[in-house]
C-alpha positions as CSV (number, residue, x, y, z in Angstrom):
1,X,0.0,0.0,0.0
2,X,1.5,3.3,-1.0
3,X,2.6,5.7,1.9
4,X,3.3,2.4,4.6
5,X,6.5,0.9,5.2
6,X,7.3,-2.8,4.3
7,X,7.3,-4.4,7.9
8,X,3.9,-2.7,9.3
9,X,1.9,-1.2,7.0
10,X,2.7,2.5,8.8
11,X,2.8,5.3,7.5
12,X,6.5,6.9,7.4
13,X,7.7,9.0,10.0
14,X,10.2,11.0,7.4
15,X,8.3,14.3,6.3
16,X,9.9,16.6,3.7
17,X,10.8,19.1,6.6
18,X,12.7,16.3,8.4
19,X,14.9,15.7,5.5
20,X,14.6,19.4,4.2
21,X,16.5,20.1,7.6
22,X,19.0,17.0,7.2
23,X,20.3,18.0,4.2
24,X,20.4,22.2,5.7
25,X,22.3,20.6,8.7
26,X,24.9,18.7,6.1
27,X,25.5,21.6,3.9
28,X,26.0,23.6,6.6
29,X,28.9,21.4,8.2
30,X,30.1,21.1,5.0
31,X,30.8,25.0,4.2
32,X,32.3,25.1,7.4
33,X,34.7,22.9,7.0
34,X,35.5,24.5,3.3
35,X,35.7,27.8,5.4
36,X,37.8,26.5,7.9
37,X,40.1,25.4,5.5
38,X,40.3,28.6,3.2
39,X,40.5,30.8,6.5
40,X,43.4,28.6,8.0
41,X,45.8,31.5,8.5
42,X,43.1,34.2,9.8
43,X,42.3,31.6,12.4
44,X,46.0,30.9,13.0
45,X,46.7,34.8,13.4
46,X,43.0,35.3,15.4
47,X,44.2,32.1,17.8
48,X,47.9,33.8,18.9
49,X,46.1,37.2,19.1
50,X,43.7,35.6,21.7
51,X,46.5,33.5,23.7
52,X,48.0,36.7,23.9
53,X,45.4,38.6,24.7
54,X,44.0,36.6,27.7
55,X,48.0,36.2,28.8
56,X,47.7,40.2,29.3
57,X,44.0,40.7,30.5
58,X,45.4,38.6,33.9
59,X,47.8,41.6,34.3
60,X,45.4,44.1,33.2
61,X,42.6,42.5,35.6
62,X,45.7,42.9,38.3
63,X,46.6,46.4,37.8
64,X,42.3,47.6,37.7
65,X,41.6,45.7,40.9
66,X,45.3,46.6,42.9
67,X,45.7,50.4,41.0
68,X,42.1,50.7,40.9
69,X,42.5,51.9,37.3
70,X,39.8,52.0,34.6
71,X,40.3,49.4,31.9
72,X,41.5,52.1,29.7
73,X,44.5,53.2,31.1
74,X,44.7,49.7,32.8
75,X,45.5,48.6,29.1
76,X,47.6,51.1,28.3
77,X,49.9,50.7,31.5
78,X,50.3,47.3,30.2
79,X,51.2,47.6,26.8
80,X,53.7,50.6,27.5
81,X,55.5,47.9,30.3
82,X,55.3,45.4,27.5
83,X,56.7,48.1,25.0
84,X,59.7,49.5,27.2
85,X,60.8,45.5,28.5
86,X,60.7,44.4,24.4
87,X,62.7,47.3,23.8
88,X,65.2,47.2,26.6
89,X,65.4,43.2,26.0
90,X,66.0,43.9,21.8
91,X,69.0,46.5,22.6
92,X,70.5,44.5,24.8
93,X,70.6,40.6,23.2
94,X,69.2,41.3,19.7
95,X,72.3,42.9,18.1
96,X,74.5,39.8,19.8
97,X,72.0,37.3,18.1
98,X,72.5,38.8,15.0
99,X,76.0,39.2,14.7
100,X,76.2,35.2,15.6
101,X,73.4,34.5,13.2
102,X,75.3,35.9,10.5
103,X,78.3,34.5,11.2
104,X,76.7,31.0,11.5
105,X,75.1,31.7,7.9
106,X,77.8,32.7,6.5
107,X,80.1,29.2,7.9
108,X,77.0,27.4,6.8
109,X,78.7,25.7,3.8
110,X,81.9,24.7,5.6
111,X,79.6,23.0,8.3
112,X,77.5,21.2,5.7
113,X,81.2,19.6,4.1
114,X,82.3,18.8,7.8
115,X,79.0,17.3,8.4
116,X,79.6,15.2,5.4
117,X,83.1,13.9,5.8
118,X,82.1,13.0,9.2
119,X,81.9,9.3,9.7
120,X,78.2,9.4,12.0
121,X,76.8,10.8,7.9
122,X,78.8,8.2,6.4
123,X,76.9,5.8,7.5
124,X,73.8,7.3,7.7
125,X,74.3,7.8,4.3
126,X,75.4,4.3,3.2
127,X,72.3,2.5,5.0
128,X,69.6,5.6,4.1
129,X,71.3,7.1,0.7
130,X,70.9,10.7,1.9
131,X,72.7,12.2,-0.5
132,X,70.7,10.5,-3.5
133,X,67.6,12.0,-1.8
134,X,69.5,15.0,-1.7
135,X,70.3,15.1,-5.5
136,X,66.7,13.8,-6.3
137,X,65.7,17.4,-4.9
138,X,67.7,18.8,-7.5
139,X,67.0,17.6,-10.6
140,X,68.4,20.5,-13.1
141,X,70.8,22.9,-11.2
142,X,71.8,24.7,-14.3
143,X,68.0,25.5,-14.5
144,X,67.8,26.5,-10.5
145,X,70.7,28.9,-10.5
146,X,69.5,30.7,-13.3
147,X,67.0,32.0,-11.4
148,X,67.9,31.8,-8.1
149,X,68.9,35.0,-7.3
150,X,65.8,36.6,-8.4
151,X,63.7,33.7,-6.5
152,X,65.5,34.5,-3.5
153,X,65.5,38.0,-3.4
154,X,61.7,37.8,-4.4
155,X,61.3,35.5,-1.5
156,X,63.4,37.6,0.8
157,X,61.1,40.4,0.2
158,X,57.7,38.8,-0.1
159,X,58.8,37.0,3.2
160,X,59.5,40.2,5.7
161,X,56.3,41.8,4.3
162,X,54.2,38.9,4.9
163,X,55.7,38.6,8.6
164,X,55.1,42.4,9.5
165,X,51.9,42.1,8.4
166,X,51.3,38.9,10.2
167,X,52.5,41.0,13.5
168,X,50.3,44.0,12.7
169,X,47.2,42.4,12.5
170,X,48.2,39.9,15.8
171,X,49.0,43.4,17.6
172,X,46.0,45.2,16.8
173,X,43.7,42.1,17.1
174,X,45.0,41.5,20.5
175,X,44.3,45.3,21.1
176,X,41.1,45.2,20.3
177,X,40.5,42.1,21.7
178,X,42.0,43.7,25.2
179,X,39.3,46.6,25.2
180,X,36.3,45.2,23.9
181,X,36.3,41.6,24.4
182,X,35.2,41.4,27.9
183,X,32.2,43.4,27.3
184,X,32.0,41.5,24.1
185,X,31.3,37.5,26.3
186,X,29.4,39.3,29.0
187,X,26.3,40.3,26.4
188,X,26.9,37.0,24.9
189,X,26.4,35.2,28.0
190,X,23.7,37.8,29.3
191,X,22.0,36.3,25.6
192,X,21.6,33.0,27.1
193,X,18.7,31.2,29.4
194,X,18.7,32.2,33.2
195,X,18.8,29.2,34.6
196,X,22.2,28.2,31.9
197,X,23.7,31.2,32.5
198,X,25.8,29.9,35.5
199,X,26.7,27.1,34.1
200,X,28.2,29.2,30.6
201,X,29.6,31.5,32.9
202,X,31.8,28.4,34.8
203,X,32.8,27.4,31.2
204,X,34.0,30.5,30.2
205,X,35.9,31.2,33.5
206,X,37.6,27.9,33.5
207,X,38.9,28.2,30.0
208,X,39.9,31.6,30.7
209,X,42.3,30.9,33.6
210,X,43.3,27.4,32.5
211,X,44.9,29.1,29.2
212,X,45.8,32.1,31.5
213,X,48.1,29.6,33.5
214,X,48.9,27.8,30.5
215,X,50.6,30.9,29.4
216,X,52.3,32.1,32.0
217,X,54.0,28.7,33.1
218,X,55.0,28.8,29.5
219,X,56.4,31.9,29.3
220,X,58.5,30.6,32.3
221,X,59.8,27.4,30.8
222,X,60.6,29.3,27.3
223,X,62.9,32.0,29.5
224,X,64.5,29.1,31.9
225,X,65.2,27.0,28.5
226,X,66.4,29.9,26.8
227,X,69.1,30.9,29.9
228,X,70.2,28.1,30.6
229,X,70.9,26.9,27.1
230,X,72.6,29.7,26.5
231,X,74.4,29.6,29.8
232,X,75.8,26.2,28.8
233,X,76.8,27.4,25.1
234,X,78.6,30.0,26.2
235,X,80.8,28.1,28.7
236,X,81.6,25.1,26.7
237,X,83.0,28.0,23.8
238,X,80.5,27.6,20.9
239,X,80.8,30.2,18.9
240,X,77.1,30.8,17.7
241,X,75.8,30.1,21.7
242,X,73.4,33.1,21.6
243,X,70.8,32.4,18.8
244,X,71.2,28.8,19.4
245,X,70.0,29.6,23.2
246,X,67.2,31.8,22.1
247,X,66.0,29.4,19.6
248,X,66.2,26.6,22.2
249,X,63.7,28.9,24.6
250,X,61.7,28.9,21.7
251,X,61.7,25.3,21.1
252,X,59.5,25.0,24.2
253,X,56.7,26.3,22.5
254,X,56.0,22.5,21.4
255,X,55.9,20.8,24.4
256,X,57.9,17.5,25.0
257,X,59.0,17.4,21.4
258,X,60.6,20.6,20.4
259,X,63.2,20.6,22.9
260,X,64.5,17.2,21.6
261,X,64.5,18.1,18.3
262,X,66.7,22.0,19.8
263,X,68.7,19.4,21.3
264,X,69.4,17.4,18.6
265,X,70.2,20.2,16.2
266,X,72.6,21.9,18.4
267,X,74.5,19.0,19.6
268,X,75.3,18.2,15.6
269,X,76.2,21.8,15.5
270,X,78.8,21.7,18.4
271,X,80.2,18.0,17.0
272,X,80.6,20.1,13.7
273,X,82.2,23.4,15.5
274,X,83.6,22.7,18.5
275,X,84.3,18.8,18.6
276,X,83.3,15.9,20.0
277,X,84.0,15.8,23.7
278,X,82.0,19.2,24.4
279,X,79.5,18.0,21.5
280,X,78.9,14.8,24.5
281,X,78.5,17.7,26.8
282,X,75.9,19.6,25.0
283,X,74.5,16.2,24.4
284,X,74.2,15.5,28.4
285,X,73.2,18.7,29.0
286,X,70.1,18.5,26.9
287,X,69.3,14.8,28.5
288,X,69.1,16.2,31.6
289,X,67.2,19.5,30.8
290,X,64.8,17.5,28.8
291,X,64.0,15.1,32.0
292,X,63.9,18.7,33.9
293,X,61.3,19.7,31.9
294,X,59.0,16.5,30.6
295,X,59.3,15.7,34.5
296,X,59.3,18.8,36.8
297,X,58.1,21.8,34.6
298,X,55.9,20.6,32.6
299,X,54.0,18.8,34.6
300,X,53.9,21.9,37.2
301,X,52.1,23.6,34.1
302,X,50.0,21.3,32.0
303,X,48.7,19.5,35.4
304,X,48.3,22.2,37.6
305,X,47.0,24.8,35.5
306,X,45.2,23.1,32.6
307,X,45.0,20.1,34.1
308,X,45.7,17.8,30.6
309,X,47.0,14.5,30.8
310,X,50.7,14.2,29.3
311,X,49.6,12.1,27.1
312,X,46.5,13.9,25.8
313,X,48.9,16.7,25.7
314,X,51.1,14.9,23.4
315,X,48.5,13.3,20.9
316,X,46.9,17.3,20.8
317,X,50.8,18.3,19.6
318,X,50.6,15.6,17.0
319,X,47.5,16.2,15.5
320,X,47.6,19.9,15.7
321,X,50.6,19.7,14.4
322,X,49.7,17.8,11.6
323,X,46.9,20.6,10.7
324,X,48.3,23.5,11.2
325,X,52.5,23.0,11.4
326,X,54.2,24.4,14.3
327,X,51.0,27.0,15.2
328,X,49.0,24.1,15.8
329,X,51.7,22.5,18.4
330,X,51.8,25.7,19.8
331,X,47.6,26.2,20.4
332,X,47.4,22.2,21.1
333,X,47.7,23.1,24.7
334,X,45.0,25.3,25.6
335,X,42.8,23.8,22.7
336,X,43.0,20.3,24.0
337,X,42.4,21.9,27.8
338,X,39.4,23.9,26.5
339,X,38.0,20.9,24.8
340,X,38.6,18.6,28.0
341,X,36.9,21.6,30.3
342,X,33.6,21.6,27.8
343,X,33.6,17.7,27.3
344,X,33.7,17.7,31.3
345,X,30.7,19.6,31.6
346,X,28.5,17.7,28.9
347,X,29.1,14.4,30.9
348,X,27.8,16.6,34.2
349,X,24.8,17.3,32.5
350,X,24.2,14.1,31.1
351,X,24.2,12.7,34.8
352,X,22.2,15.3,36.0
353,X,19.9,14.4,33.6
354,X,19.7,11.2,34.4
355,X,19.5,11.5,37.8
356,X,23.1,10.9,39.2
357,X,23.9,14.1,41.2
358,X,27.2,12.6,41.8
359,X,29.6,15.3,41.3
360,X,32.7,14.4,38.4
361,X,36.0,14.5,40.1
């Protein structure tokens, strides 16, 4: 009979607005997803200008409640601190960093023949063939140096441009994001139902000071990494210690796996500079920091602050990484926290719902 199914005789259930709304609800997901991927640097540049901007609302929120400033001139306190400490910090180590950055570029091609007469690449090279997979790369030199000074120099340029406009738009986001963002989740939230609003509001504070501590132990384990790397460079006599310091602070911007990979890197370098005794030192030296920091530090931060596992923390570094490249490692942190804090408080509900008013621990 037309209009019942095959197993009753009823009518369907399925009306054209059902499946009307089905197919609204897929297209929808899909042009998110096609948005998402179109707008993958805007979100990159949006994420670092809200890290950054909830790192300096905690000092801001400090200064109005101790200073009993307006938010105004709260903000502006703030960023002229920031302003003068960059400053005073870029006088003082910048010019170092990039004398010995030169001067490691310039001994770049020496390194790369020491590196290659050096028995450790010999045999890497007899049991991987790196330097067929190097050649590979290059298939018709003549044809790459024609142009490779124009390349470069395009490159060059189209390169600083693109980074100073990257850093204008995370600076005048996080600006913006400083003054009118508060306001901005406090009519959002007063949108919501009465009796919900408490529970949005719990959301939205926990996320706020779990990436607020996220930060700020980071910041921490970036400058200790950064010092004593440095520290260590400079009394074992490598030549280049400064940059290669400041780009091991940096390193812990991925947790657990960047400072292996710093580590790695700059004990090839000493083996390459310095020799091979104080290359086993720099070697030792990042064992040890590494434990310091997979095993004291880091746990002091990711545990305490956002409370993420280690593990979840590094599965959100791998996958993050994997979408967005180093970015991603460095927002896998607090997105993985933020995620845990709003799955958390579905399961409450759903037990509240049915029935179990056992709080989750």
């Amino acid at each position: 009979m037309a209009g019942s199914d095959s197993s009753g005789g009823q009518p369907s259930q399925v009306t054209l607005k059902t499946a009307f709304t089905v197919c609204f609800a897929v297209v929808l997901v899909a042009t998110l997803v096609v948005l998402i991927i179109k707008a993958e640097v805007a979100l990159i540049l949006t994420g670092l200008a809200a890290l950054l901007a909830v790192a300096l609302n905690h000092l801001v929120a400090l200064l109005m409640k101790r200073a009993r400033l307006r938010r105004g001139p709260a903000i502006a306190v703030v960023l002229l601190v920031l302003l003068v400490a960059a400053s005073a910090l870029g006088l003082i180590v910048v010019p170092a960093a990039i004398n010995q950055g030169q001067s490691l570029v310039n001994q770049v091609p020496e390194l790369t023949e020491k590196i290659r007469a050096s028995r450790v690449f010999q045999l890497l090279d007899q049991r991987f063939h790196v330097l067929q997979q190097l050649q590979r790369q290059s298939d018709n030199p003549t044809e790459l140096a024609s142009g490779a000074l124009a390349v470069s120099a395009f490159h060059a340029v189209t390169g600083v441009f693109s980074v100073l406009g990257a850093f204008a738009t995370i600076l005048f986001l996080m600006v913006f994001m400083l003054a009118f963002g508060p306001e901005l989740v406090k009519r959002l939230l007063a949108q919501t139902l009465p009796e919900r609003r408490p529970r949005y509001e719990g959301v939205v504070s926990k996320v706020y000071s779990a990436t607020g501590g996220y930060l700020s132990g980071l910041i921490l384990i970036c400058t200790i990494n950064a010092t004593l790397a440095s520290t260590c460079l400079a009394l074992l006599g490598m030549p280049f210690f400064l940059p290669l310091g400041i780009a091991s602070g940096f390193s812990s911007l991925v947790p657990y796996a960047g400072p292996i990979v710093a580590g790695g890197f700059v004990t090839l370098l000493t083996l390459t500079t310095v020799g091979a005794w104080k290359a086993l030192a720099v070697f030792t030296y990042f064992m040890m920091y590494g434990l310091l920091e997979g095993n004291v530090l880091a746990p002091l931060v990711f545990r305490r602050t956002v409370h993420v596992n280690p593990l979840l923390t590094l599965f959100a570094v791998v996958f993050f990484g994997e979408l967005a490249g180093i970015i991603g490692a460095v927002l896998a942190v607090p997105l993985m926290a933020t995620a845990q804090i709003i799955v958390r408080e579905l399961l409450l509900i759903r037990r509240e719902k049915l029935g179990d008013r056992v709080p989750v621990p």
